[in-house]
N, C-alpha and C positions, 0 to 999 in steps of 0.2 A: 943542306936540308935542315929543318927548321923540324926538331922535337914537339911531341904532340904536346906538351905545356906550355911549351914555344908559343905555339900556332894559337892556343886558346886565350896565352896571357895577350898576343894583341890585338887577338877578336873582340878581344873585352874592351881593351883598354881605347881600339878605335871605337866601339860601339856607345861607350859612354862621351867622347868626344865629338862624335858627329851625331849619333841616336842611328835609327834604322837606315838613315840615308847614307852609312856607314857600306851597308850593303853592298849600294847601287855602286860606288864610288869605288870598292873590289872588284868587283866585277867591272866595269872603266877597266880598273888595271892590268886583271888577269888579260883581257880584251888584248889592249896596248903591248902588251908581253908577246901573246901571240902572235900579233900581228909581225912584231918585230924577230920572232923564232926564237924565242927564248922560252923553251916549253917549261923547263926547269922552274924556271921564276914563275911562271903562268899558272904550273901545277902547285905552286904555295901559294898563291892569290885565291885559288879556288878550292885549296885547304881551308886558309882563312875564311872563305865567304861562306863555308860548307858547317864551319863553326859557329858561327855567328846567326846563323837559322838554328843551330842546334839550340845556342841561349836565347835564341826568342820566340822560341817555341812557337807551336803549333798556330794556323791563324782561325782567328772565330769568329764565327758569320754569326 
């Protein structure tokens, strides 16, 4: 299990690598985890992707 500075240093460091489609591409994975029963892993993917809306804050219409 992956510490909450963990989860955040590589929400960052994918979102600066891929930009927002960083997202989409977590969520893919967390998906693929699932599918495969691996909740464990799934439940830090969607850590991750849970972080990663935290830093891109809010959306504006």
């Amino acid at each position: 299990m992956m510490s909450e500075i963990q989860v955040h240093t590589v929400a960052r460091q994918m979102l600066e690598q891929h930009g927002f489609a960083a997202i989409a591409k977590v969520a893919e994975q967390a998906q693929a985890c699932e599918g495969r029963g691996e909740a464990d892993e799934a439940r830090e993917w969607r850590h991750i992707e849970a972080a990663m809306k935290i830093i891109r804050g809010p959306h504006q219409s």
